[in-house]
C-alpha positions in Angstrom: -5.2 -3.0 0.2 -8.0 -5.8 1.6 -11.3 -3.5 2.1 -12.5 -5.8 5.0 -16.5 -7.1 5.4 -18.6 -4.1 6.1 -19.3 -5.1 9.7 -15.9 -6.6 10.1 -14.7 -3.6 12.5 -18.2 -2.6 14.1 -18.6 -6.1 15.3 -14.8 -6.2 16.3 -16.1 -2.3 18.4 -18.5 -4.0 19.7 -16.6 -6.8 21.4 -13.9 -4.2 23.0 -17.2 -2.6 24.6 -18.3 -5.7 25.9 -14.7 -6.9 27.5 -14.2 -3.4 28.4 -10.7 -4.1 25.7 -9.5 -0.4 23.9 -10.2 -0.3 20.4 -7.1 1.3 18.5 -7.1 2.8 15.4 -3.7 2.5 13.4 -4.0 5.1 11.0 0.0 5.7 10.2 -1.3 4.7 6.5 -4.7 5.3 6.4 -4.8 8.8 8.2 -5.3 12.3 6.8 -6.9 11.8 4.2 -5.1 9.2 2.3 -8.7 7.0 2.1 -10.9 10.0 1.5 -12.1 10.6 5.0 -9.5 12.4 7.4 -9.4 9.0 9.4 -10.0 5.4 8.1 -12.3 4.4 10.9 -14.8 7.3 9.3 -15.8 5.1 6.5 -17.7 2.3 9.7 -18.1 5.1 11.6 -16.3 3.9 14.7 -15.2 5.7 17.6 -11.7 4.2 18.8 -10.3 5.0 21.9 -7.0 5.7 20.8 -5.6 6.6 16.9 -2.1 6.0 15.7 -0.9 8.8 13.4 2.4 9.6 11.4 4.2 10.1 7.7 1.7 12.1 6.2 2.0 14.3 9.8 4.6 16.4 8.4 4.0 15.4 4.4 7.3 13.0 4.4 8.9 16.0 5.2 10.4 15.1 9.1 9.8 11.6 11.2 6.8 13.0 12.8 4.1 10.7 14.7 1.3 11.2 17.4 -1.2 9.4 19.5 -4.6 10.9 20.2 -6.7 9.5 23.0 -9.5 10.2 24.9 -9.4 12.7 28.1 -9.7 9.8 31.0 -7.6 7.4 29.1 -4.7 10.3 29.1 -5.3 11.4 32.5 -5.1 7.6 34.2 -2.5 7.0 32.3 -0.3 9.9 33.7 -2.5 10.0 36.9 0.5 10.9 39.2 4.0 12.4 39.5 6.0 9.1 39.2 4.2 8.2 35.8 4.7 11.4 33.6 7.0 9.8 32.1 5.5 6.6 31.5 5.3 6.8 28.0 8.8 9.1 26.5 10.6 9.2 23.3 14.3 9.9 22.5 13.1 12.5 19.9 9.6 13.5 20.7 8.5 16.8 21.0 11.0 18.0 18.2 10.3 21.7 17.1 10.7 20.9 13.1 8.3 17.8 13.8 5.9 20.2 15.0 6.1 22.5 12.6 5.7 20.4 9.8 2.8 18.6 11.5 1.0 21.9 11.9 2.0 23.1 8.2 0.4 19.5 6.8 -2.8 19.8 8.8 -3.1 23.7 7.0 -2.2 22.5 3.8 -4.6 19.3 4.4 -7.7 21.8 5.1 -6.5 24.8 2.7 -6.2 22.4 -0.3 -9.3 20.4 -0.1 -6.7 17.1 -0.3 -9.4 14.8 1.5 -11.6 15.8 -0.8 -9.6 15.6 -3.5 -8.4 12.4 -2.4 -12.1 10.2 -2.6 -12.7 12.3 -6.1 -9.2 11.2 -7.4 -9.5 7.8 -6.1 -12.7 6.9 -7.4 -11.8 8.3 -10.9 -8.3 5.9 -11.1 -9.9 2.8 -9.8 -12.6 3.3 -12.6 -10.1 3.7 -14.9 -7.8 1.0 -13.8 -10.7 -1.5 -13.5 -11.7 -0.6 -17.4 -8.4 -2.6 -18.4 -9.8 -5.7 -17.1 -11.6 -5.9 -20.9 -7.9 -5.4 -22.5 -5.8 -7.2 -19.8 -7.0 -10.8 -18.1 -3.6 -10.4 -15.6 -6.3 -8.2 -13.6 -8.4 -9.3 -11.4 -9.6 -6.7 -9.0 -9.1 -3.0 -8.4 -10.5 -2.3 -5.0 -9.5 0.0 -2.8 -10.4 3.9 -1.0 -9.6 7.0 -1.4 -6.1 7.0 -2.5 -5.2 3.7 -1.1 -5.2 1.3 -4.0 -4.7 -2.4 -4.4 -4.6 -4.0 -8.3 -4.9 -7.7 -8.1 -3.6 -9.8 -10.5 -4.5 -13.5 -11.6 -3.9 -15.9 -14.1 -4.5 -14.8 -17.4 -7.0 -16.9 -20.0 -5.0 -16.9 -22.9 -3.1 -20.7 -23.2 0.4 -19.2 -23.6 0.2 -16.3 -21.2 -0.8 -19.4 -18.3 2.3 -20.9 -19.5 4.6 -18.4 -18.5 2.1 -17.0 -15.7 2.8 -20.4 -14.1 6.6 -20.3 -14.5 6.6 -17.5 -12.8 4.8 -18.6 -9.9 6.5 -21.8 -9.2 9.5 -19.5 -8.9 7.9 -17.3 -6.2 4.2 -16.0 -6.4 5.1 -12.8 -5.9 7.1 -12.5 -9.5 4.5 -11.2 -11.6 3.3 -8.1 -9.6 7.2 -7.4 -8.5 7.9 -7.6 -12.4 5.3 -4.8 -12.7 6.1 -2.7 -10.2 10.2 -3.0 -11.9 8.8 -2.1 -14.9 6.3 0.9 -14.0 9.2 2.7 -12.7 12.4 1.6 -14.5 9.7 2.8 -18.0 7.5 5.3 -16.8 9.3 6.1 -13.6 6.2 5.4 -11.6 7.1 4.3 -7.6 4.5 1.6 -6.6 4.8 -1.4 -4.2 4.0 -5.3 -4.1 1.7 -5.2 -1.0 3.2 -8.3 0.6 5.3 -11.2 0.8 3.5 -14.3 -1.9 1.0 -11.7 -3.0 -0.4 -11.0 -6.8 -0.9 -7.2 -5.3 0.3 -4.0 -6.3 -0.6 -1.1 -4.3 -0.4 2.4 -5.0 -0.5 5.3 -3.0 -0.4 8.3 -5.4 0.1 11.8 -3.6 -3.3 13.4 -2.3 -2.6 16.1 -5.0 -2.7 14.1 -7.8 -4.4 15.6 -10.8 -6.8 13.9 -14.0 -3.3 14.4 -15.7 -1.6 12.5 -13.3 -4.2 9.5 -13.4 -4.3 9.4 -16.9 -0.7 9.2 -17.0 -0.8 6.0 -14.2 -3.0 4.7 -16.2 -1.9 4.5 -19.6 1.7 3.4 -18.0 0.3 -0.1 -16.3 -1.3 -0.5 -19.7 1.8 -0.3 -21.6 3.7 -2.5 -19.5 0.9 -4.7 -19.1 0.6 -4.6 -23.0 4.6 -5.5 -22.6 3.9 -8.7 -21.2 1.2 -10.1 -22.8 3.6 -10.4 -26.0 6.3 -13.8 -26.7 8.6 -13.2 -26.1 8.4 -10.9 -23.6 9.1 -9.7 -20.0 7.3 -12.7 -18.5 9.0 -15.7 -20.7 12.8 -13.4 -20.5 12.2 -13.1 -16.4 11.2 -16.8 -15.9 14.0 -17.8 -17.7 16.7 -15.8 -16.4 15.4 -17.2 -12.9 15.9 -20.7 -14.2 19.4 -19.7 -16.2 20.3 -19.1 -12.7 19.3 -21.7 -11.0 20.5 -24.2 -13.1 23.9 -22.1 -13.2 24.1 -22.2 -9.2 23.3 -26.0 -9.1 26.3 -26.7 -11.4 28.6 -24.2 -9.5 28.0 -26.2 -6.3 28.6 -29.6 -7.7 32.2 -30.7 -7.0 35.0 -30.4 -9.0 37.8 -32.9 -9.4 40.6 -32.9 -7.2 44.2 -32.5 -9.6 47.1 -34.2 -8.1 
Protein backbone atom coordinates (compact mmCIF):
# COMPACT_ATOMS: atom_id res chain seq x y z
CA UNK A 1 0.00 0.00 0.00
CA UNK A 2 3.39 2.39 -0.56
CA UNK A 3 2.79 3.86 -4.30
CA UNK A 4 6.62 4.06 -4.75
CA UNK A 5 8.58 7.41 -6.61
CA UNK A 6 7.45 7.58 -10.11
CA UNK A 7 10.85 6.59 -11.47
CA UNK A 8 11.50 4.27 -8.60
CA UNK A 9 11.01 0.98 -10.93
CA UNK A 10 12.15 2.54 -14.44
CA UNK A 11 15.40 3.39 -12.92
CA UNK A 12 15.49 0.00 -10.99
CA UNK A 13 14.67 -1.50 -15.27
CA UNK A 14 17.18 0.28 -16.17
CA UNK A 15 19.94 -1.10 -13.98
CA UNK A 16 18.87 -4.88 -14.71
CA UNK A 17 19.61 -3.81 -18.49
CA UNK A 18 22.77 -2.53 -17.73
CA UNK A 19 24.04 -5.75 -15.45
CA UNK A 20 22.24 -7.81 -17.85
CA UNK A 21 20.16 -8.90 -14.08
CA UNK A 22 16.20 -10.13 -14.90
CA UNK A 23 13.67 -7.77 -13.85
CA UNK A 24 10.67 -9.77 -12.15
CA UNK A 25 7.41 -8.70 -11.72
CA UNK A 26 5.58 -10.13 -8.58
CA UNK A 27 2.21 -9.57 -9.40
CA UNK A 28 0.53 -12.43 -6.97
CA UNK A 29 -1.25 -9.15 -5.42
CA UNK A 30 -1.16 -6.71 -7.89
CA UNK A 31 -2.19 -8.86 -11.03
CA UNK A 32 -5.44 -8.96 -13.01
CA UNK A 33 -6.63 -6.16 -12.50
CA UNK A 34 -6.66 -5.63 -8.80
CA UNK A 35 -4.63 -1.93 -9.51
CA UNK A 36 -6.69 -1.05 -12.53
CA UNK A 37 -4.34 -2.11 -15.21
CA UNK A 38 -4.35 -6.10 -15.89
CA UNK A 39 -0.61 -6.01 -14.53
CA UNK A 40 0.97 -3.52 -11.96
CA UNK A 41 4.11 -2.90 -13.91
CA UNK A 42 1.50 -1.16 -16.67
CA UNK A 43 1.13 1.90 -14.59
CA UNK A 44 5.60 2.73 -15.34
CA UNK A 45 5.14 0.99 -18.30
CA UNK A 46 7.93 -1.59 -17.79
CA UNK A 47 8.57 -4.70 -19.59
CA UNK A 48 9.81 -7.44 -17.00
CA UNK A 49 11.29 -10.44 -18.10
CA UNK A 50 9.47 -12.68 -15.95
CA UNK A 51 5.76 -11.99 -13.95
CA UNK A 52 4.64 -13.86 -10.94
CA UNK A 53 0.88 -14.56 -10.94
CA UNK A 54 -1.75 -16.29 -8.59
CA UNK A 55 -5.02 -15.93 -6.13
CA UNK A 56 -7.01 -13.96 -8.34
CA UNK A 57 -5.93 -16.85 -11.11
CA UNK A 58 -8.82 -18.91 -10.28
CA UNK A 59 -10.98 -15.96 -8.23
CA UNK A 60 -9.90 -17.61 -4.69
CA UNK A 61 -11.60 -20.36 -6.00
CA UNK A 62 -8.52 -23.25 -6.27
CA UNK A 63 -4.53 -22.61 -5.23
CA UNK A 64 -3.74 -21.69 -8.70
CA UNK A 65 -0.34 -19.75 -9.76
CA UNK A 66 1.76 -19.20 -12.91
CA UNK A 67 5.01 -17.75 -14.26
CA UNK A 68 5.03 -16.08 -17.63
CA UNK A 69 8.40 -15.38 -19.20
CA UNK A 70 9.87 -14.53 -22.25
CA UNK A 71 10.47 -17.20 -25.32
CA UNK A 72 14.50 -17.39 -24.90
CA UNK A 73 14.42 -17.14 -21.16
CA UNK A 74 11.90 -20.42 -21.27
CA UNK A 75 13.73 -22.17 -23.89
CA UNK A 76 17.49 -21.80 -22.04
CA UNK A 77 16.07 -22.63 -19.19
CA UNK A 78 14.68 -26.17 -20.39
CA UNK A 79 17.32 -26.17 -23.23
CA UNK A 80 17.87 -30.05 -23.02
CA UNK A 81 16.42 -33.38 -21.98
CA UNK A 82 18.09 -33.62 -18.45
CA UNK A 83 16.55 -30.07 -17.50
CA UNK A 84 12.75 -30.44 -18.25
CA UNK A 85 12.22 -30.87 -15.11
CA UNK A 86 14.25 -28.23 -13.69
CA UNK A 87 11.67 -26.36 -12.37
CA UNK A 88 8.40 -29.00 -11.04
CA UNK A 89 5.67 -28.72 -8.60
CA UNK A 90 3.93 -31.45 -6.46
CA UNK A 91 0.61 -30.08 -7.72
CA UNK A 92 1.10 -28.16 -10.91
CA UNK A 93 -0.66 -28.72 -13.83
CA UNK A 94 -3.96 -29.57 -11.86
CA UNK A 95 -7.11 -29.77 -14.15
CA UNK A 96 -9.52 -27.69 -11.60
CA UNK A 97 -6.52 -25.11 -11.38
CA UNK A 98 -6.81 -24.75 -14.95
CA UNK A 99 -10.11 -24.47 -15.22
CA UNK A 100 -10.70 -21.90 -12.87
CA UNK A 101 -7.68 -19.90 -14.24
CA UNK A 102 -9.25 -20.00 -17.66
CA UNK A 103 -12.91 -19.20 -16.15
CA UNK A 104 -11.24 -15.92 -14.22
CA UNK A 105 -9.48 -14.65 -17.21
CA UNK A 106 -13.28 -14.84 -19.17
CA UNK A 107 -14.95 -13.50 -16.41
CA UNK A 108 -11.95 -10.77 -16.03
CA UNK A 109 -12.59 -9.62 -19.91
CA UNK A 110 -16.45 -10.38 -20.08
CA UNK A 111 -17.13 -8.11 -16.96
CA UNK A 112 -15.07 -5.16 -17.70
CA UNK A 113 -13.49 -5.86 -13.80
CA UNK A 114 -10.22 -3.92 -14.76
CA UNK A 115 -12.11 -1.31 -15.76
CA UNK A 116 -14.29 -1.35 -13.15
CA UNK A 117 -11.59 -1.73 -10.82
CA UNK A 118 -9.57 2.01 -11.58
CA UNK A 119 -13.37 3.54 -11.77
CA UNK A 120 -14.22 1.90 -8.30
CA UNK A 121 -11.01 2.72 -6.88
CA UNK A 122 -10.71 6.24 -7.63
CA UNK A 123 -14.33 6.79 -6.46
CA UNK A 124 -13.55 5.12 -2.66
CA UNK A 125 -10.30 6.74 -2.16
CA UNK A 126 -12.06 10.13 -2.92
CA UNK A 127 -14.51 9.29 -0.62
CA UNK A 128 -12.35 7.90 2.08
CA UNK A 129 -9.92 10.86 1.75
CA UNK A 130 -13.17 13.37 2.31
CA UNK A 131 -13.10 12.13 6.09
CA UNK A 132 -9.92 13.56 6.67
CA UNK A 133 -12.14 17.03 7.36
CA UNK A 134 -14.39 14.88 10.07
CA UNK A 135 -11.58 12.44 11.32
CA UNK A 136 -7.65 13.82 12.15
CA UNK A 137 -6.78 9.71 12.86
CA UNK A 138 -6.35 9.94 8.92
CA UNK A 139 -3.61 10.80 7.35
CA UNK A 140 -3.37 9.56 3.87
CA UNK A 141 -5.53 7.52 1.46
CA UNK A 142 -3.30 6.55 -1.39
CA UNK A 143 -3.38 3.77 -3.19
CA UNK A 144 -4.48 2.13 -7.16
CA UNK A 145 -7.09 0.58 -8.49
CA UNK A 146 -8.49 -1.53 -5.85
CA UNK A 147 -5.43 -1.73 -3.82
CA UNK A 148 -5.92 0.68 -0.92
CA UNK A 149 -3.83 1.78 1.93
CA UNK A 150 -5.55 4.37 4.82
CA UNK A 151 -2.93 5.76 6.95
CA UNK A 152 -3.56 6.83 10.21
CA UNK A 153 -1.68 9.45 12.51
CA UNK A 154 -1.97 11.16 15.59
CA UNK A 155 -4.97 12.97 15.97
CA UNK A 156 -5.04 17.02 17.03
CA UNK A 157 -7.47 16.98 19.49
CA UNK A 158 -5.55 17.13 23.26
CA UNK A 159 -7.40 14.04 24.67
CA UNK A 160 -7.57 11.90 21.50
CA UNK A 161 -3.26 12.26 21.65
CA UNK A 162 -3.71 11.03 25.10
CA UNK A 163 -5.06 7.88 24.47
CA UNK A 164 -3.51 7.72 20.69
CA UNK A 165 -0.25 7.65 22.61
CA UNK A 166 -1.25 4.92 25.05
CA UNK A 167 -1.85 3.00 22.48
CA UNK A 168 1.30 3.19 20.84
CA UNK A 169 3.57 2.67 23.62
CA UNK A 170 1.75 -0.63 23.82
CA UNK A 171 2.46 -1.55 20.16
CA UNK A 172 2.19 0.92 17.21
CA UNK A 173 0.20 -1.16 15.43
CA UNK A 174 -2.92 -1.01 18.07
CA UNK A 175 -4.81 1.73 16.56
CA UNK A 176 -5.25 0.42 12.92
CA UNK A 177 -5.67 -3.43 14.35
CA UNK A 178 -8.46 -1.87 16.63
CA UNK A 179 -10.04 -0.65 13.39
CA UNK A 180 -9.80 -3.37 11.42
CA UNK A 181 -11.58 -5.56 14.82
CA UNK A 182 -14.07 -3.17 14.72
CA UNK A 183 -14.98 -2.77 10.86
CA UNK A 184 -15.78 -6.35 10.93
CA UNK A 185 -16.91 -7.54 14.35
CA UNK A 186 -19.79 -4.00 13.44
CA UNK A 187 -20.12 -3.86 9.94
CA UNK A 188 -18.70 -7.16 9.08
CA UNK A 189 -16.20 -5.63 6.73
CA UNK A 190 -12.71 -8.03 6.28
CA UNK A 191 -9.82 -5.55 5.98
CA UNK A 192 -6.14 -6.01 7.08
CA UNK A 193 -3.28 -4.00 9.11
CA UNK A 194 -0.71 -3.89 6.18
CA UNK A 195 2.25 -4.75 8.40
CA UNK A 196 3.98 -5.47 11.52
CA UNK A 197 4.41 -1.59 13.59
CA UNK A 198 2.34 0.01 10.91
CA UNK A 199 -0.62 2.82 11.26
CA UNK A 200 -1.93 1.10 7.85
CA UNK A 201 -5.05 -0.51 6.87
CA UNK A 202 -5.38 -1.90 3.58
CA UNK A 203 -8.24 -2.92 1.68
CA UNK A 204 -8.72 -4.94 -1.08
CA UNK A 205 -12.50 -4.81 -1.93
CA UNK A 206 -13.60 -7.49 -4.69
CA UNK A 207 -13.10 -6.10 -8.40
CA UNK A 208 -17.02 -6.15 -8.59
CA UNK A 209 -17.59 -3.91 -6.05
CA UNK A 210 -20.48 -1.59 -6.74
CA UNK A 211 -21.27 2.56 -5.65
CA UNK A 212 -23.47 0.63 -3.03
CA UNK A 213 -20.75 -1.31 -1.84
CA UNK A 214 -18.31 1.88 -1.45
CA UNK A 215 -20.79 3.79 0.07
CA UNK A 216 -21.40 1.19 2.48
CA UNK A 217 -17.25 0.92 3.21
CA UNK A 218 -17.42 4.18 3.69
CA UNK A 219 -19.95 5.11 5.98
CA UNK A 220 -18.70 1.91 8.14
CA UNK A 221 -14.85 3.37 8.83
CA UNK A 222 -16.77 6.53 9.60
CA UNK A 223 -18.88 5.09 12.30
CA UNK A 224 -16.21 3.32 13.94
CA UNK A 225 -13.93 6.13 13.48
CA UNK A 226 -16.78 8.30 15.01
CA UNK A 227 -16.63 5.36 17.80
CA UNK A 228 -13.32 6.29 18.87
CA UNK A 229 -13.08 9.72 18.84
CA UNK A 230 -15.60 9.66 21.96
CA UNK A 231 -14.34 9.21 26.04
CA UNK A 232 -14.76 6.90 26.89
CA UNK A 233 -14.44 4.89 24.07
CA UNK A 234 -12.76 2.07 22.18
CA UNK A 235 -9.30 3.73 22.34
CA UNK A 236 -9.28 4.66 26.29
CA UNK A 237 -11.33 0.74 27.04
CA UNK A 238 -8.47 -1.02 24.67
CA UNK A 239 -5.46 0.85 26.27
CA UNK A 240 -6.55 -0.07 29.43
CA UNK A 241 -7.47 -3.51 29.12
CA UNK A 242 -3.74 -3.85 27.71
CA UNK A 243 -2.48 -2.24 30.89
CA UNK A 244 -5.16 -4.28 33.29
CA UNK A 245 -3.21 -7.07 31.91
CA UNK A 246 -0.15 -6.25 32.22
CA UNK A 247 -0.17 -5.15 35.50
CA UNK A 248 -2.27 -8.45 36.31
CA UNK A 249 0.61 -10.71 34.68
CA UNK A 250 3.39 -8.76 36.62
CA UNK A 251 1.63 -9.57 39.94
CA UNK A 252 0.96 -13.29 38.88
CA UNK A 253 4.67 -13.77 38.39
CA UNK A 254 5.77 -12.27 41.59
CA UNK A 255 6.44 -15.06 44.21
CA UNK A 256 4.27 -16.21 46.64
CA UNK A 257 5.14 -17.21 50.15
CA UNK A 258 6.20 -20.61 50.80
CA UNK A 259 3.53 -22.28 53.87
CA UNK A 260 5.21 -24.64 56.10
Amino acid sequence: CQTPKSDFFVRAQELCRKYGTLLISDEVQTGLGRTGKMFGFQHWDLEPDIITLAKTLSGGYVPCGAIVTRRDIYQKTFSRMDRCVVHSTTFGRNNLAMACGLAALEVIDNENLIERAAKMGALLMEKVDALRAKHSFIKEVRGKGLMIGIEFHEPTEFKLKMAWKLLHKIDKVLFAQMVVTQMLSKHRILTQVAGHAMDVMKILPPLIIGEKEVDMFVNALDDVLTECRKFPGPMWELGNNFVRAALGSRKSAEPRPVSA
